[in-house]
Legacy VTK file of the C-alpha trace (Angstrom):
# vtk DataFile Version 3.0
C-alpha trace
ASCII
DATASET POLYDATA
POINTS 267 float
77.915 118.495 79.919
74.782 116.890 78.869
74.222 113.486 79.196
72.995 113.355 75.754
76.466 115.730 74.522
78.692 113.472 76.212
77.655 109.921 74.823
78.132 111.087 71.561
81.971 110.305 70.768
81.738 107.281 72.787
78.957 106.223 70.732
80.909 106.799 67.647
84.534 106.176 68.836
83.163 102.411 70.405
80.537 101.904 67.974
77.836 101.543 71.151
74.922 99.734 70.412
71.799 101.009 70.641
70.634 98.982 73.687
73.972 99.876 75.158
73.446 103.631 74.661
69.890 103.844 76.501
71.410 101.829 79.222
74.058 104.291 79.898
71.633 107.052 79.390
69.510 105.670 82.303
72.646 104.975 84.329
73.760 108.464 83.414
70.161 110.159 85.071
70.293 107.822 88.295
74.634 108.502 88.090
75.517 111.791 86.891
79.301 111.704 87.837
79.534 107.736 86.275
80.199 109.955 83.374
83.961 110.361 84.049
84.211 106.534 84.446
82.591 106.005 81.236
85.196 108.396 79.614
87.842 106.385 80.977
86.464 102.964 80.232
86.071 103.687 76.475
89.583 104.465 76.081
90.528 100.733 77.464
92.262 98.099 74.735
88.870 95.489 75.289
86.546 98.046 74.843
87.388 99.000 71.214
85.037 98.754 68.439
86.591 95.516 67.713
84.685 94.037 70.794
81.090 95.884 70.018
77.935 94.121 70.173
77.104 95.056 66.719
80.242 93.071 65.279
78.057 89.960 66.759
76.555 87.770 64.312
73.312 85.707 65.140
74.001 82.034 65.240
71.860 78.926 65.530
71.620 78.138 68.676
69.884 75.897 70.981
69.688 78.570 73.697
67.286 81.018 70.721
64.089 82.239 72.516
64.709 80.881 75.737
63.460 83.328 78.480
65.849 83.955 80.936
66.000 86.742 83.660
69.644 87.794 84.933
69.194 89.697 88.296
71.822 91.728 89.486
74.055 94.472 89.507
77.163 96.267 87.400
78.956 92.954 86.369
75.535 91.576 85.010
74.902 95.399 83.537
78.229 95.465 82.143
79.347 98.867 83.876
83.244 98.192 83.038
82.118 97.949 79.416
79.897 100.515 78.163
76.864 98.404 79.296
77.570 95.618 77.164
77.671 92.547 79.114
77.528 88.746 78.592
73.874 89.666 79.006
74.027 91.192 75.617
75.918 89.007 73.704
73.577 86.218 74.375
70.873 87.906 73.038
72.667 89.366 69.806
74.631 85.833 69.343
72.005 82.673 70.922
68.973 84.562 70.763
68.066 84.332 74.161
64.736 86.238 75.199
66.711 88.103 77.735
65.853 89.979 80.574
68.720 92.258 82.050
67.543 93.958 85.328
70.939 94.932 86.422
71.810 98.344 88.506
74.806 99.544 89.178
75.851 99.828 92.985
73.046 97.546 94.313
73.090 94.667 96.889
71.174 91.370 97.488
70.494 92.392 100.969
66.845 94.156 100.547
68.250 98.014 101.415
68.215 100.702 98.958
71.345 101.943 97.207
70.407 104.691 94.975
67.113 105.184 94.985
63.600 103.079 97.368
63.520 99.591 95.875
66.245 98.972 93.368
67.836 96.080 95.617
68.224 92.610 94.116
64.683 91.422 95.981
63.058 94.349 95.576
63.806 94.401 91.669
62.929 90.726 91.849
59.380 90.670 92.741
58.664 93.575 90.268
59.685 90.277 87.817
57.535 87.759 89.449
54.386 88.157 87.274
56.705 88.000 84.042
57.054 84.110 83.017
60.347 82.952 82.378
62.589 79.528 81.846
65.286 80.166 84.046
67.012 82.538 86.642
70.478 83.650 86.984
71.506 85.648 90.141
74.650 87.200 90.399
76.154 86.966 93.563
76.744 90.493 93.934
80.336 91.806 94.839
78.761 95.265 96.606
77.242 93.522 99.521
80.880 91.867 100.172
82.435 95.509 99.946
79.898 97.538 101.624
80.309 94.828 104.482
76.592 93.691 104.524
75.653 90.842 107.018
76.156 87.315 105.828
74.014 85.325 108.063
72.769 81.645 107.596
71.273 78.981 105.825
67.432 78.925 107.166
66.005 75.789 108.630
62.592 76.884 107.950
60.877 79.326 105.797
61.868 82.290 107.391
64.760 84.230 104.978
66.130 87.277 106.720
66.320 89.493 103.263
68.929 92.056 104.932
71.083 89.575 105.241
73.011 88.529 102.180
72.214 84.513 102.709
68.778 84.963 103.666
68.346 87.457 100.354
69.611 84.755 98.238
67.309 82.077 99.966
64.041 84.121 99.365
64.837 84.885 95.707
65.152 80.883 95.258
62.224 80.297 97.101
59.904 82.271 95.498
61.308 81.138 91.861
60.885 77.911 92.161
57.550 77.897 93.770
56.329 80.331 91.063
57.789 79.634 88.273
59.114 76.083 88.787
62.432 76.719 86.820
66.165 75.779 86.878
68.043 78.855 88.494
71.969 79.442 88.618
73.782 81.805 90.776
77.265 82.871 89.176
80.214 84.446 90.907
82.575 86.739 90.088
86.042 85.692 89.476
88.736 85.509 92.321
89.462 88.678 93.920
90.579 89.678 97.510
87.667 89.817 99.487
87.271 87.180 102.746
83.301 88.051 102.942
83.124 87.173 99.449
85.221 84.060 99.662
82.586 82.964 102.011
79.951 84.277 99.742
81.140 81.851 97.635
80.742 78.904 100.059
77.676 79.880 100.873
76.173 79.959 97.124
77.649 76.103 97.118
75.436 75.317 100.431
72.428 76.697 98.908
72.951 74.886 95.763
72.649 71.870 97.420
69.893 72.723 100.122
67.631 73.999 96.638
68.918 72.249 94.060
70.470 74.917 91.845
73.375 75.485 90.283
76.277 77.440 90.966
79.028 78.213 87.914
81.710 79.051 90.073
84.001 81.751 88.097
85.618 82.453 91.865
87.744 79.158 92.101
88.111 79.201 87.797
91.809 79.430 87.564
91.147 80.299 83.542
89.670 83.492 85.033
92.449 83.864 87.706
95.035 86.747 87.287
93.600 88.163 83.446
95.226 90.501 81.470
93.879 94.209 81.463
92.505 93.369 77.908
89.717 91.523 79.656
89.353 93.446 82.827
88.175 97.041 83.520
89.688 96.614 87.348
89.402 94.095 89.666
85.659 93.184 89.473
84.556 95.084 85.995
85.217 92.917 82.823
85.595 94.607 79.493
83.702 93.922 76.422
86.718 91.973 75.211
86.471 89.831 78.641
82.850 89.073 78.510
83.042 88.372 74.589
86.379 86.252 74.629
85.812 84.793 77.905
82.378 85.081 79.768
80.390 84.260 76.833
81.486 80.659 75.789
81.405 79.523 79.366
77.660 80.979 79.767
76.439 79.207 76.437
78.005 76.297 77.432
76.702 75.852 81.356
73.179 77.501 80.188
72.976 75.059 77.563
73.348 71.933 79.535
71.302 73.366 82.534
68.118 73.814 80.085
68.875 70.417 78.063
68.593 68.754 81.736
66.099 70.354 82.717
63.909 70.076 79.497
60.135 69.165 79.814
59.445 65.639 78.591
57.239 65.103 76.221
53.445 63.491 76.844
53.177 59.739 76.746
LINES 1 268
267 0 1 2 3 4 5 6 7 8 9 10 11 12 13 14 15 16 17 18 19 20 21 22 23 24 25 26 27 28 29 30 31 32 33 34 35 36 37 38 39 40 41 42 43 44 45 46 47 48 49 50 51 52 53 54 55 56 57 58 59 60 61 62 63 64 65 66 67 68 69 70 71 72 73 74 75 76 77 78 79 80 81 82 83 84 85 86 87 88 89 90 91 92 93 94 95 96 97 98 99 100 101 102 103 104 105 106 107 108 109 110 111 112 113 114 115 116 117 118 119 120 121 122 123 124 125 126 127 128 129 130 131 132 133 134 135 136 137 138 139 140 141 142 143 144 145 146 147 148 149 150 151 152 153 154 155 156 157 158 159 160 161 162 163 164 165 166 167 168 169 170 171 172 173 174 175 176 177 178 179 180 181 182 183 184 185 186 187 188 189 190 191 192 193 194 195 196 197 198 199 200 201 202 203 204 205 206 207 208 209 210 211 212 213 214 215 216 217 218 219 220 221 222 223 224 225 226 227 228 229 230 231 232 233 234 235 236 237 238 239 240 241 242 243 244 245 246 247 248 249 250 251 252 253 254 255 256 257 258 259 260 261 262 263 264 265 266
């Protein structure tokens, strides 16, 4: 079945957004057989129409037109919810100036996945001429179950990039000494993983060595043992899960990281 033949229902049946749709449709080139998943996923309870981005109204928000790019992979792309992530809900809802360069399947470490350069560094220096007022980085559950190296915190500046530390230390580098910005790396919520768990630990260690911040949905017991409403599996929210519960936590920890970190005014 064409890709084209086969979004149809789920574009009617979920009431897909537009931005949604050509996200699956380029998923759907690079993924051909993602298109069982998809049929599966649209069937869930939290990924109803209900839970669609277009149900969304626009608010006033303090967060409106702030340029922010979100680097990673299918939780930040929203793969266990038709491509509509908490990406997309602050855009339709706060008004962020979002950019969402998320890929399904793809690590920190610098090694290809799908196709030569669509690894969380590599996508990140296509970004670096863009200008933008903050970074998130999702610390990315596929190098934790493809078993990628974690390796250590650098006492110089010399990141090992196929290692998953040394990844996350050269993306921090180089945005703050090009862009000068706050930056946030955000976990997934608990799941059974020891190489994540350390992950984890390691994203704190950083945090401190660069100053960042880390919003820590690992150790959240709120996001500890969720009903399947709000989770597609194990790693995958649903739209009802980012809407319901990734969403308020995101406006709330973006807003304060921007209000800190706000330029003051001339003398």
């Amino acid at each position: 079945m064409s890709n084209e033949t086969f979004l149809i229902p789920i574009r009617q049946n979920n009431d897909l957004s537009d931005i949604a749709l050509n996200e699956l449709r380029m998923d759907l080139d690079e993924h051909p057989l993602h298109q069982r998943a998809y049929t599966e996923l649209a069937y869930l309870p939290g990924n109803s129409r209900k839970y669609s981005l277009n149900n969304v109204k626009t608010i006033d928000s303090p967060l409106r037109n702030k340029k922010i790019l979100f680097l990673g992979s299918s939780v930040t792309f929203g793969f266990g919810a038709l491509g509509e992530s908490f990406v997309d809900y602050l855009w339709k809802k706060d008004g962020i100036a979002a950019i969402k360069d998320a890929e399904n399947g793809t690590t920190l470490v610098d090694q290809d996945t799908s196709y030569h350069g669509d690894s969380c560094v590599a996508r990140f220096k296509e970004n670096l001429k863009t200008p933008i007022d903050m970074l998130v980085l999702q610390l990315s559950t596929n190098d934790a179950c493809t078993n990628q190296k974690l390796g250590k915190v650098s006492d110089d500046d010399h990141f090992d990039t196929q290692t998953i530390i040394g990844a996350m230390e050269y993306i921090i580098s180089q945005a703050q000494a090009t862009w000068h910005c706050p930056i946030m790396i955000y976990t997934n919520p608990y799941f059974e993983n020891k190489l994540y768990e350390q992950m984890v630990k390691a994203a704190h260690q950083l945090a401190l060595k660069w100053n960042i911040e880390v919003l820590d949905l690992y150790n959240n017991p709120d996001f500890k043992d969720q009903p399947a409403l709000y989770m597609a599996d194990e790693i995958h929210p649903t739209r009802a899960g980012y809407l319901e519960k990734w969403l308020p936590v995101f406006e709330d920890e973006l807003t304060k990281i921007l209000a800190k970190n706000k330029p003051k005014p001339l003398a």
